[in-house]
C-alpha positions in Angstrom: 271.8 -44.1 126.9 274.6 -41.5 127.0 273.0 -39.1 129.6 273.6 -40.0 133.1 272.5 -38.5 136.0 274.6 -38.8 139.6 273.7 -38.4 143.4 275.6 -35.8 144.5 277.0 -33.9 147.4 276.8 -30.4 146.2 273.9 -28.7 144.5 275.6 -27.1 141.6 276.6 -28.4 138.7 280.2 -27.9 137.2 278.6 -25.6 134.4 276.8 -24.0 137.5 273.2 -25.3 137.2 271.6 -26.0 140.5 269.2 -29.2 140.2 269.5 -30.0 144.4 270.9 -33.2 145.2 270.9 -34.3 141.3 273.4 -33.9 138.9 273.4 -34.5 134.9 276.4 -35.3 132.8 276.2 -35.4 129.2 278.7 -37.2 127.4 279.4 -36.0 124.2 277.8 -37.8 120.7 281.0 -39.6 119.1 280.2 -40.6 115.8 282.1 -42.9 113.6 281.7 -43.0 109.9 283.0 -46.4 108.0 283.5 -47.7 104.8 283.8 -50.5 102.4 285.4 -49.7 98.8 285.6 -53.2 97.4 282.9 -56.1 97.8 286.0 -58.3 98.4 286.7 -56.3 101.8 283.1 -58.5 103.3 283.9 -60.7 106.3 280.6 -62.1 106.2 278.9 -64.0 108.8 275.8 -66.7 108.1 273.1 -67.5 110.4 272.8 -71.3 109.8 269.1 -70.9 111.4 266.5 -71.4 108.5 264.2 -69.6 110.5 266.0 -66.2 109.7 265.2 -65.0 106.7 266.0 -61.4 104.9 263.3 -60.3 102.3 263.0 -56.9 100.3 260.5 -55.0 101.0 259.1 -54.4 97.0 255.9 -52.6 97.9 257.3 -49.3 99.1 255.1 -48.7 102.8 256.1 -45.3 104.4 254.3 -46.7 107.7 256.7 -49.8 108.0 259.6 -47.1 107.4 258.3 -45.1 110.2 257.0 -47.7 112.5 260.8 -50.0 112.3 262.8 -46.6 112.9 261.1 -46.1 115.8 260.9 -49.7 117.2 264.5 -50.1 116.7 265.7 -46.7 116.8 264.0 -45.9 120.3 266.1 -47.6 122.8 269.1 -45.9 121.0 267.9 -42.1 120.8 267.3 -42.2 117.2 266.1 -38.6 117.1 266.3 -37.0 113.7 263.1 -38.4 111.7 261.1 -38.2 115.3 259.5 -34.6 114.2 258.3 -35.8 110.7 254.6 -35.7 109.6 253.2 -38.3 107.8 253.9 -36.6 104.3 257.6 -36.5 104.9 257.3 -40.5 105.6 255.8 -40.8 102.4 258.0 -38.8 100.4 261.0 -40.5 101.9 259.7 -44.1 101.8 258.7 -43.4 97.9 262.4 -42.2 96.8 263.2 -44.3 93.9 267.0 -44.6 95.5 265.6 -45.9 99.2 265.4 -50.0 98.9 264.0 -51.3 102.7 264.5 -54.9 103.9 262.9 -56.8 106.5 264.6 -59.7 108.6 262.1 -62.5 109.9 262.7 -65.0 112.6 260.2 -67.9 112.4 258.4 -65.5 110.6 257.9 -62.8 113.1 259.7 -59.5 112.1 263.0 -59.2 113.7 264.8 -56.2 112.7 265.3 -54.1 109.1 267.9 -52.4 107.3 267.9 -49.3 104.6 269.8 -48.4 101.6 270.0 -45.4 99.8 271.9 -44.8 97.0 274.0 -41.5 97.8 275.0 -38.3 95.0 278.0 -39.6 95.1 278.0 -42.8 93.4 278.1 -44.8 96.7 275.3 -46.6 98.6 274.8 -45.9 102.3 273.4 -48.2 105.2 271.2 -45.3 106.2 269.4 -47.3 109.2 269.8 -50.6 110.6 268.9 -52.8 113.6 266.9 -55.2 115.1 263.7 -55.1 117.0 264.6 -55.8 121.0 263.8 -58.9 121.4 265.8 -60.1 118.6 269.1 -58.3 120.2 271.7 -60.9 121.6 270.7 -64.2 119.6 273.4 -63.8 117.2 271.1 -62.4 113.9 273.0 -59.1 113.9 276.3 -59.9 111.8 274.2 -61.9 109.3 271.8 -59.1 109.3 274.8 -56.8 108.5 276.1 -58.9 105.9 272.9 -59.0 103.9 273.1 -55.2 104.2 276.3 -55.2 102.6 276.0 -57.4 100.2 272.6 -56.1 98.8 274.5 -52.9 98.8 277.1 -54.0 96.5 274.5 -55.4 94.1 273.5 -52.0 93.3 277.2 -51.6 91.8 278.8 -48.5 93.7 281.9 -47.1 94.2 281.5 -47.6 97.9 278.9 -49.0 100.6 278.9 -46.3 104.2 277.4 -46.4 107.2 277.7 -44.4 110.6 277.0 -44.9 113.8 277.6 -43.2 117.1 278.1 -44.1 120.9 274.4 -44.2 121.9 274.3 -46.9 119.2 274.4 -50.7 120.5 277.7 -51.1 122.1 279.0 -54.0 119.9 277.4 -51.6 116.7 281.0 -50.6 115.8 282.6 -53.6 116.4 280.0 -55.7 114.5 280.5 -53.2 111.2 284.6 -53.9 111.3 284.3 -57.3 111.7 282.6 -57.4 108.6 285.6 -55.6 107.1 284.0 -52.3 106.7 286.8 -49.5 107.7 287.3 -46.2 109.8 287.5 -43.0 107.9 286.1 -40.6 109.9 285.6 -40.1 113.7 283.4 -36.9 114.6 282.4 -35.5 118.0 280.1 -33.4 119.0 278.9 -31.2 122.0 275.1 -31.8 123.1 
């Protein structure tokens, strides 16, 4: 996702790299950060299927941390906790302001979401998604608004959350449709 690559006629790229009849085009990482400042803003959506079910996760596990990010995260290039040894795992998983959540459908695991409470009196969505198989059944925006509303049980000034165009394509939409707003758009070179 995000990196193409082209037949082409002409053996050089446009920044002058030669790769035969193959071309690559990066597109560059657009990241949108969003936010919700009052618990009132939450367009929620329910998933009337008693079979989905969101629990907390009250037994901190560093290895369901790291195994979820990269089930989920893999198919959308989550990148920066790839690198990490099992002690960082552990040391992130056992932060006193990192709560983890599971969502179960027919009690199989289906997808998880984190919060961390920030420096800034404000609780972030710091990963969220759902396993594969679970994408396109309609769990997402009830996923979302668990997310949310766990957040704003933790009393902050603000819940955040980012994404980025190698994210699911309806990530950005799902998070404003749950009334959570633009306020910053970054992008970046790769």
């Amino acid at each position: 996702m995000g990196k193409t690559l082209h037949q082409k006629s002409s053996p050089t790229l446009s920044h002058g790299v030669k790769l035969g009849n193959i071309s690559a085009t990066v597109s560059p990482l657009v990241t949108t950060y969003l936010e919700m400042r009052s618990p009132e803003q939450l367009l929620p959506k329910r998933c009337a299927d008693a079979r989905f079910q969101i629990r907390e996760q009250t037994e901190s596990s560093w290895r369901f941390n790291r195994d979820l990010y990269f089930r989920v995260g893999e198919r959308w290039e989550w990148i920066d906790k790839q690198p990490w040894t099992d002690e960082q795992w552990q040391e992130y998983a056992a932060a006193p302001e990192l709560r983890t959540f599971a969502a179960y459908y027919d009690n199989t695991l289906a997808g998880y979401y984190e919060l961390r409470r920030d420096t800034e009196g404000g609780v972030e969505i710091a990963y969220f998604g759902l396993l594969p198989e679970f994408i396109g059944r309609g769990l997402g925006g009830a996923l979302l608004t668990s997310a949310i509303e766990e957040a704003w049980r933790m009393s902050p000034k603000r819940v955040r959350v980012h994404t980025c165009n190698r994210d699911h394509p309806q990530a950005l939409a799902n998070y404003q449709a749950r009334g959570m707003v633009v306020y910053k758009v970054e992008e970046t070179a790769e």
